[in-house]
C-alpha positions in Angstrom: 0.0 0.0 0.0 2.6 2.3 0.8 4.6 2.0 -2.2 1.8 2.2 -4.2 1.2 5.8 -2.7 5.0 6.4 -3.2 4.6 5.6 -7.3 1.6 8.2 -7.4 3.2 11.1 -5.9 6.3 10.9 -7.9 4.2 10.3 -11.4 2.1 13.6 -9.7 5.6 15.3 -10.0 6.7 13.9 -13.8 3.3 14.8 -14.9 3.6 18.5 -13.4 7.7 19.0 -15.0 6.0 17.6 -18.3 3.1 20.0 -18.5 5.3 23.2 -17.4 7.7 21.9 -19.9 5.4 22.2 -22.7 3.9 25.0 -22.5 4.4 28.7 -23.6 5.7 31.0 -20.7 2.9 34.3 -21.1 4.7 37.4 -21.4 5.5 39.7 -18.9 5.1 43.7 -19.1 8.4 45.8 -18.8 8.3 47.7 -15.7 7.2 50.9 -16.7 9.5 54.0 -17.7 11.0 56.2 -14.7 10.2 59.2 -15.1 13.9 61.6 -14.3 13.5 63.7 -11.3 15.3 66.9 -11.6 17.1 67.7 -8.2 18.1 71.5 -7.9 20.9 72.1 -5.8 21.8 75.9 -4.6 25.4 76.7 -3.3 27.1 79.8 -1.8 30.9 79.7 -2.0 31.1 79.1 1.4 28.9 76.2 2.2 30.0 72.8 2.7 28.9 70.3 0.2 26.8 67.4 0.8 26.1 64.4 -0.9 22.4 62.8 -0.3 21.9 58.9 -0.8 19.1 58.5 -3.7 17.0 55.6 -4.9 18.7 54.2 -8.2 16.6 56.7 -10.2 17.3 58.4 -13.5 18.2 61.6 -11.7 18.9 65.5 -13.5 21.3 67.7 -11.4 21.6 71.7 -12.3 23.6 73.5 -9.9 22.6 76.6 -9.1 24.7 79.6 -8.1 23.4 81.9 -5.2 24.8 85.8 -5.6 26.6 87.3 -2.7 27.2 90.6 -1.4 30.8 91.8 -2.2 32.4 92.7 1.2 33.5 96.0 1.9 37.1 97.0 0.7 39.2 97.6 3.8 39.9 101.3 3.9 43.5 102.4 3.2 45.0 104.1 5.6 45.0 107.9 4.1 48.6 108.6 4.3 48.8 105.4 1.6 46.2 106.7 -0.5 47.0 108.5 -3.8 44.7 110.7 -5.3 45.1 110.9 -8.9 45.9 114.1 -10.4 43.7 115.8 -13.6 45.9 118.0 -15.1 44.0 121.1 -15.1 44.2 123.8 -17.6 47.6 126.0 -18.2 47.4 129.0 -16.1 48.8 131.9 -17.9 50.4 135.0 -15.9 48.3 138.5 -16.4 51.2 140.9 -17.2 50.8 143.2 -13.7 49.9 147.0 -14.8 53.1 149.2 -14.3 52.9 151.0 -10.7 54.3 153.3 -8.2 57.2 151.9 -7.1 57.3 150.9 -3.8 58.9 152.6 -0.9 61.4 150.3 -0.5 62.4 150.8 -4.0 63.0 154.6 -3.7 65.9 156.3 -3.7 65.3 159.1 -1.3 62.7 159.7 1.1 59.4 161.9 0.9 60.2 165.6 1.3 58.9 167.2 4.4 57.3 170.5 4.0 58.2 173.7 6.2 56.7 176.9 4.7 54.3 178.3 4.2 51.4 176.7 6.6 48.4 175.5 5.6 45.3 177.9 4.5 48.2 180.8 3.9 46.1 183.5 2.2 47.6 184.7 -0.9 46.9 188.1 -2.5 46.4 189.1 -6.2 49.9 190.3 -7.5 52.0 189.3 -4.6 54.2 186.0 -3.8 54.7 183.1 -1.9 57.2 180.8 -1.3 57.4 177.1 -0.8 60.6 175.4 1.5 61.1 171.9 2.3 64.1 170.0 3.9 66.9 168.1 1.4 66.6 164.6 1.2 70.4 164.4 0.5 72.6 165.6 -2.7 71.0 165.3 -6.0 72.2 163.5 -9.0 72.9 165.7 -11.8 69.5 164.3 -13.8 68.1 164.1 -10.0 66.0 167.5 -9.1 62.7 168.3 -7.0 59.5 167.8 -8.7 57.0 170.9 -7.0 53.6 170.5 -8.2 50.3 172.7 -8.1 46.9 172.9 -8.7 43.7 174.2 -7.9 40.6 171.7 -8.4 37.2 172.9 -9.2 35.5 173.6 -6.5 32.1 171.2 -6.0 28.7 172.0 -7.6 30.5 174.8 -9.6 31.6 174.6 -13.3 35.0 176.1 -12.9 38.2 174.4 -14.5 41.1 172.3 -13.2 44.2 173.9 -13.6 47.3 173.0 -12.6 51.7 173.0 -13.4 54.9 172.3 -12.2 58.6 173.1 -12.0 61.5 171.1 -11.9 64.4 172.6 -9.3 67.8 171.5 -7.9 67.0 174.4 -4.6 65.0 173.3 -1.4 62.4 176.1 -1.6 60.4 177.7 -5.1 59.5 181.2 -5.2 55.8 181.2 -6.7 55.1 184.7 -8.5 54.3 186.3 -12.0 52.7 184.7 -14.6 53.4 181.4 -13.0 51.3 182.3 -10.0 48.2 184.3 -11.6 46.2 181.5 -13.1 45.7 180.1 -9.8 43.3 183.4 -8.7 39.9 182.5 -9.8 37.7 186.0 -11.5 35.9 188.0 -9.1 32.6 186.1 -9.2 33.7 182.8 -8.5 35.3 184.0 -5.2 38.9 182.7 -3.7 40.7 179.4 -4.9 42.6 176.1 -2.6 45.5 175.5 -4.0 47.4 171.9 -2.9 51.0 172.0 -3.5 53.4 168.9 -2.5 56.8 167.9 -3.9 58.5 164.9 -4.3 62.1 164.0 -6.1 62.4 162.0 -9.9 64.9 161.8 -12.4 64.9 163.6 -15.7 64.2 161.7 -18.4 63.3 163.7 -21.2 61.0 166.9 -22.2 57.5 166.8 -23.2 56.1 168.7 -26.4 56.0 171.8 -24.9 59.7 171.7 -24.1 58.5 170.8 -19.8 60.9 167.8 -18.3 59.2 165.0 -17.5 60.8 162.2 -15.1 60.4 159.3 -13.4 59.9 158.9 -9.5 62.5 157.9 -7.2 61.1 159.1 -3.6 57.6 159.0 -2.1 55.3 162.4 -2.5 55.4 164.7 0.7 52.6 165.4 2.4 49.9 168.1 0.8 49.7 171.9 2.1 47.4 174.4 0.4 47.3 178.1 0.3 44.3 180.4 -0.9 44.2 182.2 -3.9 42.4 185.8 -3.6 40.1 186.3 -6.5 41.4 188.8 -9.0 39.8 192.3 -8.8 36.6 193.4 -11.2 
């Protein structure tokens, strides 16, 4: 009995290799496509990388950049520092107007006045004479410059007159025809007249035949005397 159970199981098994055996295996479906997965990765230049573990998946990497700040430039210390130069535009010299000379550039001293006073009165047809100190021996094209005039007087219309002499002596004697244009006519009353005088070298003659020269000491101080008008 037992062996006859024996035979059946093991013809059970033939009959089961026999029938897989012969027939046709059904196909099987491909596991379907994976779709990629597109990891985005953002780094800063100072972060530390990491690698993550990932399935076995088709997997798309694009590495993104983050921007940073640019740090502040450590300032240089401003004796190191170096402006640059722009050549600016050529700066020309004005030629300076011809002046006075100054005092230090004189030869001689001002004069100082002695005579007459100030406000001396000075009648028609009489005289009056002008002294002042030496300022030291003359040159022979040196000589004392005495000048005169009588200005307008203001809200009038009278004229400006004036003249000069050039004389080696200390003192002028002013008389004559030389004095009688400074008296004003009778209706226009008394004249100031400022006299000073100051010392220049000769240089030449004007077209009149007067000497003209140049400075070479400061002007004195101004005086005047008054003129008396002339009679009727």
């Amino acid at each position: 009995m037992k062996k006859r159970v024996g035979f059946l199981i093991l013809l059970g098994i033939f009959a089961g290799v026999l029938v897989a055996c012969g027939s046709t295996p059904e196909p099987t479906e491909p596991p379907p496509t994976q779709t990629p997965r597109i990891v985005v990765i953002t780094t800063t230049p100072c972060a530390t990388r990491q690698i993550a573990q990932v399935s076995p998946e088709v997997i798309t990497v694009v590495v993104t950049a983050t921007p940073t700040k640019p740090r502040p430039a450590t300032p240089t210390p401003a004796a190191a520092q170096k402006t640059p130069q722009t050549p600016g535009p050529t700066q020309t010299t004005k030629p300076t107007p011809t002046q006075t000379p100054a005092a230090a550039e004189f030869k001689y001293p001002p004069p100082v006045l002695l005579e007459p006073p100030n406000n001396r009165p000075v009648s028609w047809k009489s005289t009056v004479l002008l002294v002042w100190e030496p300022v030291g021996e003359l040159a022979e094209d040196e000589y004392y410059h005495v000048h005169l005039e009588r200005p307008p007087k203001p809200g009038t219309d009278q004229e400006w007159y004036g003249d000069y002499v050039f004389t080696k002596d200390t003192q002028f004697l002013v008389e004559g025809a030389f004095l009688d244009p400074f008296h004003l006519p009778q209706n226009q009353g008394y004249g100031v007249v400022y006299w000073w005088v100051r010392v220049v070298r000769k240089i030449g003659e004007d077209e009149n035949g007067k000497p003209i020269g140049v400075d070479i000491s400061p002007p004195s101080e101004k005086r005047t005397f008054i003129t008396e008008p002339k009679p009727g």
